[in-house]
One Martini backbone bead per residue (centre of mass of N, CA, C, O) as a GRO file, in nm:
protein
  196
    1UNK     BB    1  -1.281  -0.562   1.689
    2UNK     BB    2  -1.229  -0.488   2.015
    3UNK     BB    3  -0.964  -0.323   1.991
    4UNK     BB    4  -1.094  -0.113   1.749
    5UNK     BB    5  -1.316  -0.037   1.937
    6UNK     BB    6  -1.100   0.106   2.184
    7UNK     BB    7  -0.926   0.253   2.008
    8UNK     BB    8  -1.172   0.458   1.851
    9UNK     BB    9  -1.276   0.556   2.122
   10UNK     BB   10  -1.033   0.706   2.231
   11UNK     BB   11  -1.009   0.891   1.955
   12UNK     BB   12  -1.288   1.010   2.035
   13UNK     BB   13  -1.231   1.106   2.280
   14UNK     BB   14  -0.952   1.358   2.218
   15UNK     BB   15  -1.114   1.384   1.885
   16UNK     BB   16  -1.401   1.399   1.778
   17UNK     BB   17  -1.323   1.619   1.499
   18UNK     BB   18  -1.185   1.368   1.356
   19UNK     BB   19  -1.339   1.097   1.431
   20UNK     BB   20  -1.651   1.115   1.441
   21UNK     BB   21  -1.681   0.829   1.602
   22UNK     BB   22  -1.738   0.538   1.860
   23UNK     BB   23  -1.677   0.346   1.621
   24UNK     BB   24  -1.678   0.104   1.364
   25UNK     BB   25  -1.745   0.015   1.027
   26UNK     BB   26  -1.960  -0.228   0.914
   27UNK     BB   27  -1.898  -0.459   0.643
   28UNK     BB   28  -2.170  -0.356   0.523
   29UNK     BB   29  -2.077  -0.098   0.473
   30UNK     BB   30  -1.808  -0.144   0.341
   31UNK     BB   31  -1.929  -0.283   0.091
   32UNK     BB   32  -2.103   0.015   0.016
   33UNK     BB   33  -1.848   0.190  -0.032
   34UNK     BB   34  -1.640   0.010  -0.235
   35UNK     BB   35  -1.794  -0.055  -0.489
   36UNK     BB   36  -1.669   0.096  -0.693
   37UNK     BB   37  -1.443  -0.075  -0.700
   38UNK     BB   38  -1.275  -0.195  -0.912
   39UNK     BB   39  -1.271  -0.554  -1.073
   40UNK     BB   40  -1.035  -0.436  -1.255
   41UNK     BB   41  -0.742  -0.312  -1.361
   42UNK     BB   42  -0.558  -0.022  -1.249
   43UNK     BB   43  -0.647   0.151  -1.013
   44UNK     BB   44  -0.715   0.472  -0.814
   45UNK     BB   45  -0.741   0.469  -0.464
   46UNK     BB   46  -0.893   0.679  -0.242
   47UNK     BB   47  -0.853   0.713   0.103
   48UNK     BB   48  -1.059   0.853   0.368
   49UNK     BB   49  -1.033   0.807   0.679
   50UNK     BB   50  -0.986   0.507   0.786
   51UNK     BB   51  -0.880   0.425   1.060
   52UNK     BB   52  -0.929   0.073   1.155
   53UNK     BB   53  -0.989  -0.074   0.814
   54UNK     BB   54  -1.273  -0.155   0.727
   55UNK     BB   55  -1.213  -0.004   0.418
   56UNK     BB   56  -0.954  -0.128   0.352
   57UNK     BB   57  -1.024  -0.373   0.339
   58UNK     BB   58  -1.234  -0.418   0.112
   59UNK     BB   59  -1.043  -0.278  -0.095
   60UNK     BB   60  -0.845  -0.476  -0.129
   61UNK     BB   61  -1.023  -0.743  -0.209
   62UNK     BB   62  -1.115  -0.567  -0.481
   63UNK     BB   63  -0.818  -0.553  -0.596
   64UNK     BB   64  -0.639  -0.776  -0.564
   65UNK     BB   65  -0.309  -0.648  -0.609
   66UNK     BB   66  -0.445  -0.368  -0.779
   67UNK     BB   67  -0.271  -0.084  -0.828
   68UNK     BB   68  -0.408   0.204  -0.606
   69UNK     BB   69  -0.354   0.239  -0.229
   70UNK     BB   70  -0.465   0.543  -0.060
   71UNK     BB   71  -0.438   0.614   0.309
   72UNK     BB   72  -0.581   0.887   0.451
   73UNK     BB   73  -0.448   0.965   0.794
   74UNK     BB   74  -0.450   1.198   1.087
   75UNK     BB   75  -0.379   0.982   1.226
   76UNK     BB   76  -0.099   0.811   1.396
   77UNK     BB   77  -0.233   0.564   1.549
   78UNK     BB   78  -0.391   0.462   1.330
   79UNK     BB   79  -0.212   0.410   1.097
   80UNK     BB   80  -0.013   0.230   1.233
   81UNK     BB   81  -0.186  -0.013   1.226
   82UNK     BB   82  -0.249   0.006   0.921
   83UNK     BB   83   0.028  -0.083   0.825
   84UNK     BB   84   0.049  -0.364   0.938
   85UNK     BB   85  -0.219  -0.486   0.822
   86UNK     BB   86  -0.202  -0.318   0.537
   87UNK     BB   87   0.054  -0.349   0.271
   88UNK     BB   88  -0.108  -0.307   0.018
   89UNK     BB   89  -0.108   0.012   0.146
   90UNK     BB   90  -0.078   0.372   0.165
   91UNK     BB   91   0.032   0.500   0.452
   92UNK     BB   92  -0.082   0.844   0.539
   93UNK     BB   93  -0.004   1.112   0.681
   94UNK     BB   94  -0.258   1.351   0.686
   95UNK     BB   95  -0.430   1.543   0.508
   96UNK     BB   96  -0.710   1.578   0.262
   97UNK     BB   97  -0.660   1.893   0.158
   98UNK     BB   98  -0.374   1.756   0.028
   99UNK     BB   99  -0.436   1.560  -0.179
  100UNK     BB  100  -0.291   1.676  -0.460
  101UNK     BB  101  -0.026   1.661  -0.338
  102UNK     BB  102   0.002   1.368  -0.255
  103UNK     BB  103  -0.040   1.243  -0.492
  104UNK     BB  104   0.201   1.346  -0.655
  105UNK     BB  105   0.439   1.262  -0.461
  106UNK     BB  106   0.328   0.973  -0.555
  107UNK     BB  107   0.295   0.980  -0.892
  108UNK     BB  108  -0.005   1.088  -0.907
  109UNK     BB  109  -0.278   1.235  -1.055
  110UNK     BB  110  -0.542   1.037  -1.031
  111UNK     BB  111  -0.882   0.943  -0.950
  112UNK     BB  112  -1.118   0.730  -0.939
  113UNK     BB  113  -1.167   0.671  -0.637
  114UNK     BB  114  -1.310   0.799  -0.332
  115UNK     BB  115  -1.300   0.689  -0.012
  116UNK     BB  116  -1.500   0.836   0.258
  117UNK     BB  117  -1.469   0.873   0.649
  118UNK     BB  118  -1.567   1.140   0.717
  119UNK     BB  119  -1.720   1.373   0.931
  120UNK     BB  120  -1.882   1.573   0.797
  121UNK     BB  121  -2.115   1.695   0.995
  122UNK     BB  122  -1.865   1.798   1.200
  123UNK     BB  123  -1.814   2.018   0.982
  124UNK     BB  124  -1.763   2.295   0.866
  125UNK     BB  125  -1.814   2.494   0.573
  126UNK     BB  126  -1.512   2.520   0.474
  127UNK     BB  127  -1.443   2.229   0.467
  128UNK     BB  128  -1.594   2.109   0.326
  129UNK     BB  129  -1.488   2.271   0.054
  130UNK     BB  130  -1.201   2.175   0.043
  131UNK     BB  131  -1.239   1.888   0.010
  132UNK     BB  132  -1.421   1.861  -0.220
  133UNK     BB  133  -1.207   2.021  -0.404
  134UNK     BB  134  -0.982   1.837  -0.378
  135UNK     BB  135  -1.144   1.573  -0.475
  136UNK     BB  136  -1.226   1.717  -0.771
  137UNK     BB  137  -0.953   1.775  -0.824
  138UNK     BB  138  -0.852   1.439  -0.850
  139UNK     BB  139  -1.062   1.324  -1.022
  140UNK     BB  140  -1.180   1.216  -1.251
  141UNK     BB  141  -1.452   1.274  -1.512
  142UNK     BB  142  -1.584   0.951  -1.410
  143UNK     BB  143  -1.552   0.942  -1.125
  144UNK     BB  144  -1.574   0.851  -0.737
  145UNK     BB  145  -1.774   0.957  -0.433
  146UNK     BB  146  -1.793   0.771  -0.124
  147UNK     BB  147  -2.022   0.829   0.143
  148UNK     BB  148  -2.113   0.855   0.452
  149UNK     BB  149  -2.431   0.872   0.692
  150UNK     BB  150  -2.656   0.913   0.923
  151UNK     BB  151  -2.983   0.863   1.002
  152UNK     BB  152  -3.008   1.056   1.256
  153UNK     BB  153  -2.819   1.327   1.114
  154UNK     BB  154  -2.991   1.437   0.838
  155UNK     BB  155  -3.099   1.690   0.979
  156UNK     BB  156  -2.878   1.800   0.977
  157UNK     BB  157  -2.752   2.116   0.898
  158UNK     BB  158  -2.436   1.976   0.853
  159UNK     BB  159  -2.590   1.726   0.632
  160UNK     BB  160  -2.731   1.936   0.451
  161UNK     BB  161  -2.528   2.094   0.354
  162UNK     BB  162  -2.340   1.876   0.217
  163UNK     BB  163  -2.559   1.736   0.044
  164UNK     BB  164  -2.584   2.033  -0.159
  165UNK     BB  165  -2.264   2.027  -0.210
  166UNK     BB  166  -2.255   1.766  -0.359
  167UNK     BB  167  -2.469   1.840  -0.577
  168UNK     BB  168  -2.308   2.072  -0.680
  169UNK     BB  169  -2.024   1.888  -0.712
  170UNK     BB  170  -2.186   1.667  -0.873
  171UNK     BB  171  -2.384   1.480  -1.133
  172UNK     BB  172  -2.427   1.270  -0.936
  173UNK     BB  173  -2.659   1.169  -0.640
  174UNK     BB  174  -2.663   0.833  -0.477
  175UNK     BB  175  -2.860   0.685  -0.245
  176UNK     BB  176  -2.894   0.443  -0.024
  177UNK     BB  177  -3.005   0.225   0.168
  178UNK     BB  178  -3.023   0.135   0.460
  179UNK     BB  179  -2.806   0.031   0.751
  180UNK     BB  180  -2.918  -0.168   0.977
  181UNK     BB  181  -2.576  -0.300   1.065
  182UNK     BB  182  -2.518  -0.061   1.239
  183UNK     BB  183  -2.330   0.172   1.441
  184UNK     BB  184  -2.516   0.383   1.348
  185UNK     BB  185  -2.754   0.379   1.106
  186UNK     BB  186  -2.627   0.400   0.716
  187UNK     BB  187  -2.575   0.577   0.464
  188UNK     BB  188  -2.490   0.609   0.053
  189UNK     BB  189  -2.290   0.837  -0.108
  190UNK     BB  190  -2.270   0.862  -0.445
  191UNK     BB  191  -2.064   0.997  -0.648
  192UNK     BB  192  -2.064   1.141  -0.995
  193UNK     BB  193  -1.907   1.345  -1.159
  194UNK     BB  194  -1.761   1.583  -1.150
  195UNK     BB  195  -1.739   1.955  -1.133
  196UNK     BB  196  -1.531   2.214  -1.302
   0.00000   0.00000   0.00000
């Protein structure tokens, strides 16, 4: 939308550091973020930074009314739309390095799978480690971790340093092929079986 797109560019002039993209993501990256979601069962889905919920519908639509949808967004203004929006979802403001806390206040232990939107290659490498690990704190044993990255920041240093630290962190990391429809062009790494 023309909307989420002028709302998400002010909130990247704002705060680069945090919103780290100038559009939202398109609806084929949403669907290769989101596959991991099961389609039965009822499992426990946590978003990291949705934004202006590009991943959120397509969780939606994969859940179909089923489970548990935690989207956490540290911006309050980006966070109030999706609530609006995604009424199946549960929207909280938060920093995601607080994952096992927010989820624990929510009644919930562990996380089947995190689909995460957040920024990595912008941030440093001490914050790289504190999500990584709240994540794979959070995550079952057989869990999975999908995040994506651009096709042109790939070499840069703290893209190969996050990707090191992917593989470090989880027993198995698989990129996708590149998605050419997005802008700028993006694939996608599943990330599966946390390391404890």
């Amino acid at each position: 939308m023309a909307n989420d797109a002028a709302l998400f560019f002010g909130q990247f002039m704002r705060s680069p550091g945090t919103t780290g993209a100038v559009a939202p993501s398109s609806q084929r990256l949403a669907r290769v973020v989101a596959s991991p979601v099961p389609e039965r069962g009822d499992p426990v889905i946590v978003e990291l930074g949705p934004g202006t919920g590009v991943f959120t519908k397509e969780i939606q639509r994969r859940l179909g009314g089923r489970g548990h949808h935690l989207a956490i967004e540290i911006n309050p203004r980006l966070a109030a739309g999706l609530a609006d929006r995604h009424p199946g979802a549960k929207i909280i403001v938060g920093d995601a390095v607080n994952l096992p806390q927010l989820l624990a206040h929510h009644g919930l232990e562990r996380a089947d799978v995190v689909v995460s939107g957040l920024p990595w290659a912008a941030f440093p490498a001490g914050l790289q480690d504190r999500l990584l690990g709240a994540i794979r704190e959070t995550l079952t044993p057989q869990g999975t971790l999908t995040t994506f990255a651009y096709v042109h920041a790939r070499t840069l240093p703290p893209a190969m340093r996050f990707r090191r630290r992917l593989m470090e962190a989880f027993e198995e990391v698989v990129p996708s092929r590149t998605i050419w429809g997005n802008v700028p062009p993006a694939f996608v790494y599943h990330a599966r079986r946390p390391r404890h």
